[in-house]
C-alpha positions as a printed Julia matrix, in Angstrom:
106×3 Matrix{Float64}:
  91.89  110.95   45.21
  95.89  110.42   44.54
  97.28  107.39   46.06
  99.06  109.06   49.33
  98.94  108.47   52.91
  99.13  112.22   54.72
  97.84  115.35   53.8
  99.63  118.37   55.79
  97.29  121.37   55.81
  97.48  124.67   57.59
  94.15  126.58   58.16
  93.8   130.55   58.3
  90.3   130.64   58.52
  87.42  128.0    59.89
  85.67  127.13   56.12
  89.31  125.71   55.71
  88.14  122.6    58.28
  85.66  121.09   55.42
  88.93  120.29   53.23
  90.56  118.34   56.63
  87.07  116.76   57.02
  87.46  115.3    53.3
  89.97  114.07   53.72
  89.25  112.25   56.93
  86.43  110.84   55.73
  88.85  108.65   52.86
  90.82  107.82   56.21
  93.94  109.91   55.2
  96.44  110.66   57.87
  95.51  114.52   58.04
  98.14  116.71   59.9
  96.64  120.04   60.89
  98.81  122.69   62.14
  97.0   125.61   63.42
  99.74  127.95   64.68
  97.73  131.22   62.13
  95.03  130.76   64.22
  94.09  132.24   67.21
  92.73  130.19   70.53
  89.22  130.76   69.56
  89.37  130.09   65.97
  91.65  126.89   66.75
  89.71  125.41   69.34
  86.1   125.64   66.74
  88.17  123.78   63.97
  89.64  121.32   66.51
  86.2   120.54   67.69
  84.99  120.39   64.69
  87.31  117.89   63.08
  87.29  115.95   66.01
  83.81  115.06   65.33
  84.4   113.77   61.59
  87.63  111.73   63.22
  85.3   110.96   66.12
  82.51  109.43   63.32
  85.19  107.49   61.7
  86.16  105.98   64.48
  89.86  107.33   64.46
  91.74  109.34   66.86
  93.24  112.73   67.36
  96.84  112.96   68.4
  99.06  116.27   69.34
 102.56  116.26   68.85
 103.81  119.39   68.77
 102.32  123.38   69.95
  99.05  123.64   68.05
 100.01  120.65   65.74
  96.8   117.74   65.11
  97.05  114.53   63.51
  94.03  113.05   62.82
  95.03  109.08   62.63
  92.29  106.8    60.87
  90.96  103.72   62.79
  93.21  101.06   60.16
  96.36  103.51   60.52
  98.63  102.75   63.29
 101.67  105.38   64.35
 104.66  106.1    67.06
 105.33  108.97   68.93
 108.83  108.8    69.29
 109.47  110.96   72.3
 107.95  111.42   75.63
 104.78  113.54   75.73
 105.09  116.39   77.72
 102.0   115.6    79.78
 102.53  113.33   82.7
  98.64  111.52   82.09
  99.48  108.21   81.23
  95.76  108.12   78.68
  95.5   108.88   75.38
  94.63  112.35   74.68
  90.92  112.16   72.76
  89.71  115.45   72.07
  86.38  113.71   71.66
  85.65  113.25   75.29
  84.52  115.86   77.79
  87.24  116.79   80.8
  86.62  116.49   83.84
  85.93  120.2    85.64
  86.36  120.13   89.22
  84.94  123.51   90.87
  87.16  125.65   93.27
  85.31  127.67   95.73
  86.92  130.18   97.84
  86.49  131.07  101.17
  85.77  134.69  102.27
């Protein structure tokens, strides 16, 4: 592959995740903006690739409204503005949330 750093990449469809998993596997900084996609679609591609960054040991980061960054384990990065969420832990799309049940009363 060229000598580069980042590959930005915008799916339309879910077969488009094996190019973003290429190129995580050579530990390219992959940027993965899924804004043509609907929830559904988005959130199968976002698990997805969070597995192949979750195998190579990277992490997933969100900066923007349906924007990914897939950041490779030997790749370091800054954020440089607050987050919007007030959860002081990294975001890893790799882990399973926490679901607290609500029951109502009657």
């Amino acid at each position: 592959m060229a000598d580069y750093d980042i590959v930005f990449l915008k799916p339309t469809r879910f077969e488009d995740c094996l190019k973003c998993v290429d190129y995580i596997k050579t530990d390219k900084i992959v940027h993965i903006n899924l804004c043509d996609l609907d929830s559904d679609k988005s959130q199968r591609v976002l698990d997805f690739i969070s597995g192949a960054v979750h195998i190579q040991e990277g992490q997933i980061i969100n900066p923007g409204e349906k924007i990914y960054c897939s950041i490779p384990k030997n790749k370091s990065y800054q954020l440089d503005y607050k987050e919007l969420s007030n959860n002081s832990t990294s975001h890893r799309f790799d882990e399973e949330e926490e679901i607290i049940p609500r029951y109502n009363k009657r």
